[in-house]
Backbone as XML, in Angstrom:
<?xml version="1.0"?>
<chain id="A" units="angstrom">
  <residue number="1" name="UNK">
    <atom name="N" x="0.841" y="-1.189" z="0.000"/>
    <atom name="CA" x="0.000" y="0.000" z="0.000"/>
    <atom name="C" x="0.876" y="1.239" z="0.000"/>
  </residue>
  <residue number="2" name="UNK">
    <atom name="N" x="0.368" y="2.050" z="-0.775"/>
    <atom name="CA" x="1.499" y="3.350" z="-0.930"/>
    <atom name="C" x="1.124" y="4.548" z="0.509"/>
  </residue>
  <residue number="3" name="UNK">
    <atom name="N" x="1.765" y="5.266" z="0.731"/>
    <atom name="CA" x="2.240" y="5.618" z="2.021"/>
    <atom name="C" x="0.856" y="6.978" z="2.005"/>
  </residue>
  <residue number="4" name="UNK">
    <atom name="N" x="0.346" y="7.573" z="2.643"/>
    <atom name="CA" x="-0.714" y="9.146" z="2.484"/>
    <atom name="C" x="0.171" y="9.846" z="1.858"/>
  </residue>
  <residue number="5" name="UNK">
    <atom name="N" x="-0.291" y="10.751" z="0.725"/>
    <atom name="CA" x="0.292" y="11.741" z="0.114"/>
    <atom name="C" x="-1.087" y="12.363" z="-0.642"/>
  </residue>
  <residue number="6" name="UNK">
    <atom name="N" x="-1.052" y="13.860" z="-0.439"/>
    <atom name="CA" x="-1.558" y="14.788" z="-1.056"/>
    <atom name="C" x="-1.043" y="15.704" z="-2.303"/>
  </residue>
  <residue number="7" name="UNK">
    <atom name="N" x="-1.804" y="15.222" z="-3.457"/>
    <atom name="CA" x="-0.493" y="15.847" z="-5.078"/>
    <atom name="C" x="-1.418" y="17.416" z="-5.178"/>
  </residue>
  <residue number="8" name="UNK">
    <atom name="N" x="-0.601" y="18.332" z="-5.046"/>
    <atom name="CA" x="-1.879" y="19.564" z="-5.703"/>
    <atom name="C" x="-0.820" y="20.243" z="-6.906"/>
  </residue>
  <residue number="9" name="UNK">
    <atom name="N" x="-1.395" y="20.120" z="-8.127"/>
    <atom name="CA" x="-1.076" y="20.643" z="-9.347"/>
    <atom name="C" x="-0.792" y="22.420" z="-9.028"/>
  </residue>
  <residue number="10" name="UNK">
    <atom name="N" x="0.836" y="22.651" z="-8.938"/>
    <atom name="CA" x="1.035" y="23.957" z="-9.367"/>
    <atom name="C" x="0.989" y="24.807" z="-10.290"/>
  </residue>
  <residue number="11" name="UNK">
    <atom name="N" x="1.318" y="24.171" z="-11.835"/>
    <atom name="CA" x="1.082" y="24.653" z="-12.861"/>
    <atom name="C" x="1.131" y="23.804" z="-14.203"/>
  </residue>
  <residue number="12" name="UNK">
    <atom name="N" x="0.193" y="23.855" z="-15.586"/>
    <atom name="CA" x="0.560" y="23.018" z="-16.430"/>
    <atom name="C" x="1.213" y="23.783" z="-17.450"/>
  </residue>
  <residue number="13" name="UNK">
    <atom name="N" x="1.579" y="23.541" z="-18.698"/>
    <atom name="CA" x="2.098" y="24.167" z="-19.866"/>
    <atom name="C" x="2.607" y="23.440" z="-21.024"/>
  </residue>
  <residue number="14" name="UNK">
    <atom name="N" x="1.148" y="23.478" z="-21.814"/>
    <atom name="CA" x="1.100" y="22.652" z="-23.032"/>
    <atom name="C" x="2.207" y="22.599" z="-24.057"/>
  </residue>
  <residue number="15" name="UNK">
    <atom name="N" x="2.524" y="21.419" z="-24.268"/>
    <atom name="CA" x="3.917" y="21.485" z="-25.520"/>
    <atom name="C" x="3.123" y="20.640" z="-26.260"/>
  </residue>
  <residue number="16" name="UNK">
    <atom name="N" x="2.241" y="21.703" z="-27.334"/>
    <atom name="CA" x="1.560" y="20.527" z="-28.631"/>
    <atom name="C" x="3.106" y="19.690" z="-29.546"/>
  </residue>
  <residue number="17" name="UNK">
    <atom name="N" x="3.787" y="20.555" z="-29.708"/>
    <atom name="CA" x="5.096" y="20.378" z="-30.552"/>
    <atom name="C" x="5.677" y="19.377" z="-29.940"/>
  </residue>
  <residue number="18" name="UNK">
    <atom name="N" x="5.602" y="18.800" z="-28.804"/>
    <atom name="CA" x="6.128" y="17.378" z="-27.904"/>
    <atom name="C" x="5.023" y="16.192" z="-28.213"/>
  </residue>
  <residue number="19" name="UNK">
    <atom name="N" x="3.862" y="16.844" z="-27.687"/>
    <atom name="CA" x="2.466" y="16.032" z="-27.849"/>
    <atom name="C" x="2.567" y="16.053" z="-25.977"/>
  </residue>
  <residue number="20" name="UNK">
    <atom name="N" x="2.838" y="16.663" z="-25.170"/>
    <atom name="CA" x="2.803" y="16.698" z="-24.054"/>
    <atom name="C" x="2.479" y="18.153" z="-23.235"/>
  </residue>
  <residue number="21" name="UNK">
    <atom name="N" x="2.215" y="17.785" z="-21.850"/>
    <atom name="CA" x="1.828" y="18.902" z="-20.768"/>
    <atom name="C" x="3.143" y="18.676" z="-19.703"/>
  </residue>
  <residue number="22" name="UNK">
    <atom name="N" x="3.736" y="19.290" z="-19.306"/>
    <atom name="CA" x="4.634" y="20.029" z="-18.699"/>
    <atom name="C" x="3.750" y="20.085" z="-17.297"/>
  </residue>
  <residue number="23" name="UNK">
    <atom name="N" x="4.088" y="19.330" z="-16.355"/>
    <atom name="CA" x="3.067" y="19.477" z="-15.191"/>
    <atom name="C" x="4.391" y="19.702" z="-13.732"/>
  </residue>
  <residue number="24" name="UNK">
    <atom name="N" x="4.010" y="21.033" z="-13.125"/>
    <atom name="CA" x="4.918" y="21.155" z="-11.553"/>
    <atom name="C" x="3.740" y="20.941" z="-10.588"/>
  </residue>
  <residue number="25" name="UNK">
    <atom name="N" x="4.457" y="20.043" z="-9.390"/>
    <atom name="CA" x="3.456" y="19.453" z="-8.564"/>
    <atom name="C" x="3.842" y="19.301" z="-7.530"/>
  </residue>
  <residue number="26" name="UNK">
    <atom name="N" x="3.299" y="19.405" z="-5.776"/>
    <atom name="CA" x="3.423" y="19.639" z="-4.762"/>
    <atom name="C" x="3.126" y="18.169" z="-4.388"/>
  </residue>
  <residue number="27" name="UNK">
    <atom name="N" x="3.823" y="17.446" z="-3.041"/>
    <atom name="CA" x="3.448" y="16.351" z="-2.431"/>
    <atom name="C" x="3.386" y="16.685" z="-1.026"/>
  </residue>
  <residue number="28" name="UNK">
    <atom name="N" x="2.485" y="16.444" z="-0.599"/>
    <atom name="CA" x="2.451" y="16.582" z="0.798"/>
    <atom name="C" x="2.275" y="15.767" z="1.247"/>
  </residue>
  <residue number="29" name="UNK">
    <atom name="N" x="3.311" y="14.918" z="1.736"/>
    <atom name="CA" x="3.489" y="13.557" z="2.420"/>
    <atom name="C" x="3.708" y="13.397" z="3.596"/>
  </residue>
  <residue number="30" name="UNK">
    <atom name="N" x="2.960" y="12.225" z="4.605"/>
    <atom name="CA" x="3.177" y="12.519" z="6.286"/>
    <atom name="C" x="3.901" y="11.381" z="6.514"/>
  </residue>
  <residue number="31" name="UNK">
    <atom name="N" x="4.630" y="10.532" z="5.671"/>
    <atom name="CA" x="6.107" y="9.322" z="5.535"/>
    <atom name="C" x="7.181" y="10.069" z="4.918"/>
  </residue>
  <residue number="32" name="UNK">
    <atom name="N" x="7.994" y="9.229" z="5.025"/>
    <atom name="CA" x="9.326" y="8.839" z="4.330"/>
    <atom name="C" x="8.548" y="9.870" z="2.830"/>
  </residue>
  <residue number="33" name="UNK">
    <atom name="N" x="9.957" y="10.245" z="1.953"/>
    <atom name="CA" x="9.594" y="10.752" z="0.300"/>
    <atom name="C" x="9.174" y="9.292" z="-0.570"/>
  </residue>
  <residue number="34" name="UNK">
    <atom name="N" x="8.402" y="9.703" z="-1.022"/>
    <atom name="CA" x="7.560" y="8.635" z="-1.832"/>
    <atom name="C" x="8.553" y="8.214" z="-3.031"/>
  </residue>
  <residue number="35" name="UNK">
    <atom name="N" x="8.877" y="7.236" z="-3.452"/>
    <atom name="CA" x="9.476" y="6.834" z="-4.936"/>
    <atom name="C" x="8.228" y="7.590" z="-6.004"/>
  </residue>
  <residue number="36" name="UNK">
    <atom name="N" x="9.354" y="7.441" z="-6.952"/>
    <atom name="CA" x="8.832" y="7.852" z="-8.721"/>
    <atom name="C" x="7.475" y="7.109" z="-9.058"/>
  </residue>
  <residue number="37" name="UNK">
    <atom name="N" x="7.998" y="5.338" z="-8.566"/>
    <atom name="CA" x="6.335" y="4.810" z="-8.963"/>
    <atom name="C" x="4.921" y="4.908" z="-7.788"/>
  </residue>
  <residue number="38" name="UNK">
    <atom name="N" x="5.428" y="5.654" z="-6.963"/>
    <atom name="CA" x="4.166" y="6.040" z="-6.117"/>
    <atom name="C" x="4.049" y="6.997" z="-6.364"/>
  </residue>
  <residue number="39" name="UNK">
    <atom name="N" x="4.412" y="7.820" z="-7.066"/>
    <atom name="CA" x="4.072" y="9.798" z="-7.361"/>
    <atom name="C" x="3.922" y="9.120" z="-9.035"/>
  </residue>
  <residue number="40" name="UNK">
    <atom name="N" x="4.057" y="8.792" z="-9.930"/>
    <atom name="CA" x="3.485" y="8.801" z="-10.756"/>
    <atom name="C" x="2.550" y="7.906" z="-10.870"/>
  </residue>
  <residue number="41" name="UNK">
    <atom name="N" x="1.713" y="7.126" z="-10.352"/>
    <atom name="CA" x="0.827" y="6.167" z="-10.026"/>
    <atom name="C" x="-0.153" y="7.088" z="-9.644"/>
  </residue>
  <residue number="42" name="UNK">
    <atom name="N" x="0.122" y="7.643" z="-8.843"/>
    <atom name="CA" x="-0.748" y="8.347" z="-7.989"/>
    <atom name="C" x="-1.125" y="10.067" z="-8.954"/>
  </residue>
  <residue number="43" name="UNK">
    <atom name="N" x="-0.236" y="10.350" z="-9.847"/>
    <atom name="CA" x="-0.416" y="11.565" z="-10.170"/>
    <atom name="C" x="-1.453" y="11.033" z="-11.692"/>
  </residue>
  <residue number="44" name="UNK">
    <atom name="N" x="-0.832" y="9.924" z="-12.272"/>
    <atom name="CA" x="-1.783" y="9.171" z="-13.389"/>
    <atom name="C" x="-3.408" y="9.234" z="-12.885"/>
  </residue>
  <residue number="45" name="UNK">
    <atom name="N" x="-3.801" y="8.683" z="-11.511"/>
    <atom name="CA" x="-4.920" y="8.411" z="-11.133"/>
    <atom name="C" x="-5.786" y="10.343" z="-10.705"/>
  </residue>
  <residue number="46" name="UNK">
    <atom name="N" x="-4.648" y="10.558" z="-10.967"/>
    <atom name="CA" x="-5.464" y="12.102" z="-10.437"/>
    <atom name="C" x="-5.884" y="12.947" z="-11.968"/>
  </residue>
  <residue number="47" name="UNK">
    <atom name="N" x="-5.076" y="12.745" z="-12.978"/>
    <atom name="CA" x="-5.103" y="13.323" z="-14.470"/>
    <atom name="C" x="-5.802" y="12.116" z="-15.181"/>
  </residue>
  <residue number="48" name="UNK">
    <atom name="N" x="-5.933" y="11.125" z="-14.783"/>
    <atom name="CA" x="-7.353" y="10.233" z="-15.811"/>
    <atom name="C" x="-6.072" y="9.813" z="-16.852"/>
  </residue>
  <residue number="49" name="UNK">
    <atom name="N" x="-4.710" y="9.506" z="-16.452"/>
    <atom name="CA" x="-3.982" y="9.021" z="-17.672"/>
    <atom name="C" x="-3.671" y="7.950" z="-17.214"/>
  </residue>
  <residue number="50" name="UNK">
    <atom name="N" x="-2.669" y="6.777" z="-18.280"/>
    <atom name="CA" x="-1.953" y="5.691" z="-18.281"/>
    <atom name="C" x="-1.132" y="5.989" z="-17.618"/>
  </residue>
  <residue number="51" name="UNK">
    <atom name="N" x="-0.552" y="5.002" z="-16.461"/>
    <atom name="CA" x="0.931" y="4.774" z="-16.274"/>
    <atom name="C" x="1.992" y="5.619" z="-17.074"/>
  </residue>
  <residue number="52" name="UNK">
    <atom name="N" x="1.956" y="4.563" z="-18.387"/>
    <atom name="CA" x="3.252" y="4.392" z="-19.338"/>
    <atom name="C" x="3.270" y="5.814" z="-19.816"/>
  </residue>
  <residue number="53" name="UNK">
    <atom name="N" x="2.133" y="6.750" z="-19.933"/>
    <atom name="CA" x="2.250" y="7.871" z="-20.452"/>
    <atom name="C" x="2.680" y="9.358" z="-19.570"/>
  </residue>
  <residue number="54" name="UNK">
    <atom name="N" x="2.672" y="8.954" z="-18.478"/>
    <atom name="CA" x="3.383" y="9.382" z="-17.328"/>
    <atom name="C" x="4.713" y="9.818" z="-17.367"/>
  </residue>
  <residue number="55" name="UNK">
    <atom name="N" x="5.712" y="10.329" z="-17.075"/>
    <atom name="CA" x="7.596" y="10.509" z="-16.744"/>
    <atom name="C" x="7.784" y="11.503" z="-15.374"/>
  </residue>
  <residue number="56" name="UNK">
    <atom name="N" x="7.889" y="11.115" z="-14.649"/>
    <atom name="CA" x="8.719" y="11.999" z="-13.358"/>
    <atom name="C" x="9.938" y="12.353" z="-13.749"/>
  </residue>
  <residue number="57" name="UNK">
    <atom name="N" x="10.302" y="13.503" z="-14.031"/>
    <atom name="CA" x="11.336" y="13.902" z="-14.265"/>
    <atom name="C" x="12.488" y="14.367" z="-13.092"/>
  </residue>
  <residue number="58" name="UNK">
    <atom name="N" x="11.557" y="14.349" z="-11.877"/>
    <atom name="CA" x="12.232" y="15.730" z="-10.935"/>
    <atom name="C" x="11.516" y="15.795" z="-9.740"/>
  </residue>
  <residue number="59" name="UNK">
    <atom name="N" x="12.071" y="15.119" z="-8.694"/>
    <atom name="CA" x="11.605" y="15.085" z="-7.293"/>
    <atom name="C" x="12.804" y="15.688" z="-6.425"/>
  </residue>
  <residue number="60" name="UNK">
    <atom name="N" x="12.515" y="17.123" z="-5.851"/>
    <atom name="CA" x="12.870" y="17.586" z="-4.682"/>
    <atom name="C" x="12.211" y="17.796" z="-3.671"/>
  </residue>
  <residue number="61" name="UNK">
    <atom name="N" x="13.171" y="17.279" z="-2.700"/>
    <atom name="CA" x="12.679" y="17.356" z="-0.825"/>
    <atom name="C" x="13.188" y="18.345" z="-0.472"/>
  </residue>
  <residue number="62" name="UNK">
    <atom name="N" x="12.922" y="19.282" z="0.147"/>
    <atom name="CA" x="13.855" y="20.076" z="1.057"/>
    <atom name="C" x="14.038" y="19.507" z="2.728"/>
  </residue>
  <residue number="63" name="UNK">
    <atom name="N" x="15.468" y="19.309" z="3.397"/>
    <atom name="CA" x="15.780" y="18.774" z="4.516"/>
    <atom name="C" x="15.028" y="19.231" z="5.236"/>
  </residue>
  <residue number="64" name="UNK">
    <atom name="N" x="14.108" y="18.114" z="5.806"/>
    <atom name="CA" x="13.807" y="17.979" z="7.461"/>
    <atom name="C" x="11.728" y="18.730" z="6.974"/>
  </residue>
  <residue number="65" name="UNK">
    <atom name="N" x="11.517" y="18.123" z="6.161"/>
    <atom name="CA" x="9.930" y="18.831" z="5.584"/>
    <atom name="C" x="9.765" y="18.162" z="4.885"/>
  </residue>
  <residue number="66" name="UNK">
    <atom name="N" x="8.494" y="17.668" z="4.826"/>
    <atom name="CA" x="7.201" y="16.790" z="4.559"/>
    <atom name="C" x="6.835" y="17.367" z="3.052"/>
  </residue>
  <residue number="67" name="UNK">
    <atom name="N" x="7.074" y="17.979" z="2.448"/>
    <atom name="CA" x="6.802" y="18.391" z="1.157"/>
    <atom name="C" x="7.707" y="18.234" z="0.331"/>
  </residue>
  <residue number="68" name="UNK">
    <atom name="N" x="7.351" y="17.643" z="-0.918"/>
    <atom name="CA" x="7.954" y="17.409" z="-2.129"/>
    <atom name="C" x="7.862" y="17.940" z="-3.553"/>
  </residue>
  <residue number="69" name="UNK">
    <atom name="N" x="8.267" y="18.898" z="-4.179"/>
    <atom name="CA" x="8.285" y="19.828" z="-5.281"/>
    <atom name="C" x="8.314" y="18.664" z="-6.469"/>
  </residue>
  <residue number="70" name="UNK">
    <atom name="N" x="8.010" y="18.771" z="-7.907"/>
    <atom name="CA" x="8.636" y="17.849" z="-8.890"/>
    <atom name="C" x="8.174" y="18.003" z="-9.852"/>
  </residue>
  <residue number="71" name="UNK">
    <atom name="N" x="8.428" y="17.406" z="-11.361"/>
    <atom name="CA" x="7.865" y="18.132" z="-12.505"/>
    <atom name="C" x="7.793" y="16.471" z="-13.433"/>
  </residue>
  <residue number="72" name="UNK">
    <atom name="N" x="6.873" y="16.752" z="-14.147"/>
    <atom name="CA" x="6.592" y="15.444" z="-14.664"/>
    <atom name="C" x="6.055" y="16.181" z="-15.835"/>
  </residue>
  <residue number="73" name="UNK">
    <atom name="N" x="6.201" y="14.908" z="-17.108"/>
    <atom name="CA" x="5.735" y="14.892" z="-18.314"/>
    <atom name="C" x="4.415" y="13.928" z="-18.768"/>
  </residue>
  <residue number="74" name="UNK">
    <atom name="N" x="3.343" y="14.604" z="-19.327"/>
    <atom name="CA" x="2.503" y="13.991" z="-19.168"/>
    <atom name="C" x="2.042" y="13.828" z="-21.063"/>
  </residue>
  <residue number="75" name="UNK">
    <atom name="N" x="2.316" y="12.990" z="-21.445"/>
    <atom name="CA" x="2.613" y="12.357" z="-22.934"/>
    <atom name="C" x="0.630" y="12.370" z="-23.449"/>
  </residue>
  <residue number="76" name="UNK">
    <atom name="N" x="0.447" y="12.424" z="-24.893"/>
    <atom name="CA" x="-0.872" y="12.121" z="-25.117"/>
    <atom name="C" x="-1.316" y="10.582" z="-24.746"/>
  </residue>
  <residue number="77" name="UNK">
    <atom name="N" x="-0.151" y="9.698" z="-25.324"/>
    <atom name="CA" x="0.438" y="8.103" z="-25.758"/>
    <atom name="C" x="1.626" y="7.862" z="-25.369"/>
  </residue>
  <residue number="78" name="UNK">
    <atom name="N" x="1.475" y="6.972" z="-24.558"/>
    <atom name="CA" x="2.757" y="6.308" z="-24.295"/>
    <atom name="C" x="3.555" y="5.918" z="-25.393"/>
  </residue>
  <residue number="79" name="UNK">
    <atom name="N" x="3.213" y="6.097" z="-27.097"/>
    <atom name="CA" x="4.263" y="5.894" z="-28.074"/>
    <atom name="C" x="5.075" y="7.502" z="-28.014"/>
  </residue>
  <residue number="80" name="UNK">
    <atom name="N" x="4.594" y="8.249" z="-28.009"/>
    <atom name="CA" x="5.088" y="9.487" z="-27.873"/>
    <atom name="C" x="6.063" y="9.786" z="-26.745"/>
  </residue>
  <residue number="81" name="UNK">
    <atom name="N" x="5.989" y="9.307" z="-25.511"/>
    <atom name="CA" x="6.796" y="9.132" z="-24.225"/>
    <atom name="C" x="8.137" y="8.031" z="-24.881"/>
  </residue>
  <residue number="82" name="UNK">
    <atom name="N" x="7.985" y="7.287" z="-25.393"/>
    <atom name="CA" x="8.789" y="6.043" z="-25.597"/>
    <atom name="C" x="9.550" y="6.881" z="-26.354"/>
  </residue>
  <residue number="83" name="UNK">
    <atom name="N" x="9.105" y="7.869" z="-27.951"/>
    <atom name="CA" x="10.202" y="8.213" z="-28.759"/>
    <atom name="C" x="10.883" y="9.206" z="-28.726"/>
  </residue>
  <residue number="84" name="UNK">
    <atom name="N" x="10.410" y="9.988" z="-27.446"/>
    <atom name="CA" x="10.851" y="11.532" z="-27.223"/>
    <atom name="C" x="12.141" y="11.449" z="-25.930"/>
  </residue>
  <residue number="85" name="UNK">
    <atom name="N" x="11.306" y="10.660" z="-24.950"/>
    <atom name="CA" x="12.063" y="10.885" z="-23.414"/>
    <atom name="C" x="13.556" y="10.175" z="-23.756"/>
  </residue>
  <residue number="86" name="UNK">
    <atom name="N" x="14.516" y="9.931" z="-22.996"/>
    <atom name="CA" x="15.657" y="9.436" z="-22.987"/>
    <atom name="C" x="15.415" y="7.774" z="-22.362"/>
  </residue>
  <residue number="87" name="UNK">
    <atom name="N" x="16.164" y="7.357" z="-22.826"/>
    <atom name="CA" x="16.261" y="5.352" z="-22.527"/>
    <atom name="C" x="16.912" y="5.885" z="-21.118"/>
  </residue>
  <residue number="88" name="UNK">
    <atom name="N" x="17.275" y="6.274" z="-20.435"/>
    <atom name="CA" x="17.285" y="6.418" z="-18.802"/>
    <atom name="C" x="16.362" y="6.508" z="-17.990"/>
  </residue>
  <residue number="89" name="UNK">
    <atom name="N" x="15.552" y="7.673" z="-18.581"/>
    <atom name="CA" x="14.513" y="8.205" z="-18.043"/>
    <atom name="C" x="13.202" y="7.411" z="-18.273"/>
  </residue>
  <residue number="90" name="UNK">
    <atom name="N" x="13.338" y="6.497" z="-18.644"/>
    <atom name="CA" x="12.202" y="5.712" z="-19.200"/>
    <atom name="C" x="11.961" y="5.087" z="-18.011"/>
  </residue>
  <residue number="91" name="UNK">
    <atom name="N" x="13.467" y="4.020" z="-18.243"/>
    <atom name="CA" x="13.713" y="2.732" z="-16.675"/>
    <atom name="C" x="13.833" y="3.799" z="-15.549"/>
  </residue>
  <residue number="92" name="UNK">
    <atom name="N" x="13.925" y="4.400" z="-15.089"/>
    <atom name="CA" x="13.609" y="5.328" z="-13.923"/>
    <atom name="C" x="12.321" y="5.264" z="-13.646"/>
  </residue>
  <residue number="93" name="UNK">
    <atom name="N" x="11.368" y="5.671" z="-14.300"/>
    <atom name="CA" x="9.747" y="5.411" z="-14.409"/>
    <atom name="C" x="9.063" y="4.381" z="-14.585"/>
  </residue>
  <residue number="94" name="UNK">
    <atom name="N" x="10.096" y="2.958" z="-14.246"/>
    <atom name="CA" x="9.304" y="1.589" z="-14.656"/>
    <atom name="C" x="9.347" y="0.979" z="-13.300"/>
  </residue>
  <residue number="95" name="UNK">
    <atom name="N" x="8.409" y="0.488" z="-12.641"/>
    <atom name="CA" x="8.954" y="-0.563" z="-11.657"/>
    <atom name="C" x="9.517" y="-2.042" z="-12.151"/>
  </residue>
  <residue number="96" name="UNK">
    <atom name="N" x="9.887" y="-2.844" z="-10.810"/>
    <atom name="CA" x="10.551" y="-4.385" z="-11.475"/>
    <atom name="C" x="9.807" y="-4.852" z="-12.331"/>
  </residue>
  <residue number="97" name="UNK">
    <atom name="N" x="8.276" y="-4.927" z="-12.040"/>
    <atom name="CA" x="7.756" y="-5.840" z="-12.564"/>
    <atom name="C" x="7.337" y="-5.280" z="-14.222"/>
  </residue>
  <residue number="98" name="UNK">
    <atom name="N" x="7.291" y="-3.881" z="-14.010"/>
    <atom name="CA" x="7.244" y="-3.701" z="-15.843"/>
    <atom name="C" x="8.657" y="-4.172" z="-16.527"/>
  </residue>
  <residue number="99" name="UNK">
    <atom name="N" x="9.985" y="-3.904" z="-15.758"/>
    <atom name="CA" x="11.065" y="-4.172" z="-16.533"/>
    <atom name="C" x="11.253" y="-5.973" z="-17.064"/>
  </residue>
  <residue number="100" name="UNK">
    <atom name="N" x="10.789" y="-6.513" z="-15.853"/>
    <atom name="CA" x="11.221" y="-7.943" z="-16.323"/>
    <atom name="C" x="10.315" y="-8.477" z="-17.271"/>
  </residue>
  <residue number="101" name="UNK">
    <atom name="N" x="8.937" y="-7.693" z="-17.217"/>
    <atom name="CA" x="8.144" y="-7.732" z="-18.822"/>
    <atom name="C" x="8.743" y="-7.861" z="-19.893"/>
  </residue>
  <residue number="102" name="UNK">
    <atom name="N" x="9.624" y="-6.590" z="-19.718"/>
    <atom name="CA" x="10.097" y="-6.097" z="-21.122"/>
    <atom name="C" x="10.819" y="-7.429" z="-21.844"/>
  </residue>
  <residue number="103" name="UNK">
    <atom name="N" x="11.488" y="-7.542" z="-21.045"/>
    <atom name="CA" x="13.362" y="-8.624" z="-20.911"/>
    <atom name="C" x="12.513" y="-9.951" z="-21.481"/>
  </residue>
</chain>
């Protein structure tokens, strides 16, 4: 079970020319900082999107505070995420069990 966290959308900013939204986002978490696949799991279920079309790009904590800053890419299609983002940034955004899919 993923840990309480509250996501409130700071700002979006459409990149038709990507096929994506540019999303900065607040976590207000009362655990430990949440991993990539619990903030994008959780940020998917709040925007009505796929997983795969999802990318966390950018999670900052500031020491000793419960809040988490971060910026994520939010793709039309996960084919569009696959041919744009970087092969790093992809497996960063996969848990085990999507990777050993892949393999």
């Amino acid at each position: 079970m993923y840990p309480i966290m509250e996501i409130t959308i700071l700002s979006e900013t459409s990149n038709p020319l990507l096929h994506r939204v540019d999303v900065s986002f607040l976590i207000d978490h009362t655990d430990s900082t949440p991993n990539r696949i619990e903030v994008r799991d959780n940020l998917a279920a709040r925007l009505n999107k796929n997983t795969d079309e999802v990318i966390i790009r950018k999670l900052r904590t500031q020491f000793g505070t419960r809040k988490t800053i971060g910026d994520a890419k939010i793709y039309e299609n996960s084919d569009f995420a696959q041919s744009i983002e970087q092969d790093h940034i992809i497996l960063r955004n996969q848990s085990d069990t999507e990777e050993t899919e892949e393999e």
